[in-house]
N, C-alpha and C positions, 0 to 999 in steps of 0.2 A: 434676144435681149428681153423678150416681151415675158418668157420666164422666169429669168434671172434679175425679175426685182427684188426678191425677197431675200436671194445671198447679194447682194448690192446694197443695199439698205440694212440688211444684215451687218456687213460690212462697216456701214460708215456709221451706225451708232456705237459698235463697237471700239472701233476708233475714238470716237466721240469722246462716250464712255471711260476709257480709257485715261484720254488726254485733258480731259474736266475731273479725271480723279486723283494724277499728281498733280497737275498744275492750279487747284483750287480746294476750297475747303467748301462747300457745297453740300454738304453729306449725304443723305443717300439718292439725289437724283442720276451724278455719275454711274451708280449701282443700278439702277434703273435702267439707262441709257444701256449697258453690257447685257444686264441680262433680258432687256428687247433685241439685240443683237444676237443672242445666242439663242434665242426661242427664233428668231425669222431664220436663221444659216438652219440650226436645228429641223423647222420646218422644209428646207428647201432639199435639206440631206432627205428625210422621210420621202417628199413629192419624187423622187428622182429613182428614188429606191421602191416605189409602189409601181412607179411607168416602167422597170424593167430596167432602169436605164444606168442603175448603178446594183451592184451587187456589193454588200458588205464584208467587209473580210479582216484582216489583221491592223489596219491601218486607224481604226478606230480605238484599238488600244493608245495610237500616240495622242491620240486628242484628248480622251478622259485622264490619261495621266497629265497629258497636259495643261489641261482646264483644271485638273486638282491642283496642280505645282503654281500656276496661275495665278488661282485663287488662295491659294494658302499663304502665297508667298503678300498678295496684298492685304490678307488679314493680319498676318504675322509683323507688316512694318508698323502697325500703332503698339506692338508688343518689346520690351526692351530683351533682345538676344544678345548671347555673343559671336553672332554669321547676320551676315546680312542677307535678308530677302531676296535681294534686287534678282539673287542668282535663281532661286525659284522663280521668278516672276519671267525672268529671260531663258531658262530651260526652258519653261509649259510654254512661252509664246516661239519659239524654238519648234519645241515637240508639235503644237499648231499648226505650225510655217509644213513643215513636214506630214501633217495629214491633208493639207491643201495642195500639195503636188502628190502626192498621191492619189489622192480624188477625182484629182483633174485625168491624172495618167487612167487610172480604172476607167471613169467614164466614159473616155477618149478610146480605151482599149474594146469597153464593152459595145459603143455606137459603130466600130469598125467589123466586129464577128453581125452586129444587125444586119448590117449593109448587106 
């Protein structure tokens, strides 16, 4: 645990983040909140990957597509289209969901060949 503060906290500003930025008109602290979230998971990927302890590989593509789709799709709702966002926004948190079991799986997979 004594590691995993900074995807934990990562975590929950993201959320935060997130949830202060449909549920409120705030402007850019919400923005704030996400992107202190994605700089502490960000950091915690890099720590994990210098100790040896995660190896990077193909699964990183679902998070930047998904962080793009993410973020495009919240920029895109103050814009008037004829599609709605929301479906970007639930892809890239989707595509996310999906690099965090993998993550997990790699790291899991690489701490067992240490052993």
């Amino acid at each position: 645990m004594r590691s995993k503060w900074t995807l934990f906290t990562g975590i929950i500003l993201l959320i935060t983040g997130i949830i202060l930025r449909v549920n409120t008109e705030l402007g850019y602290a919400p923005i704030l909140f996400i992107i202190a979230g994605v700089i502490l998971k960000t950091y915690y990927i890099i720590g994990k990957a210098r100790k040896g302890e995660y190896k990077p590989g193909y699964e990183l593509l679902f998070l930047f597509v998904g962080l793009f789709m993410f973020l495009s799709g919240i920029y895109l709702r103050s814009q008037e289209l004829t599609f709605n966002p929301f479906f970007l926004i639930l892809s890239g948190i989707t595509l996310k969901v999906i690099f965090v079991i993998l993550f997990i799986a790699n790291i899991r997979s690489n701490r067992k060949i240490l052993e």
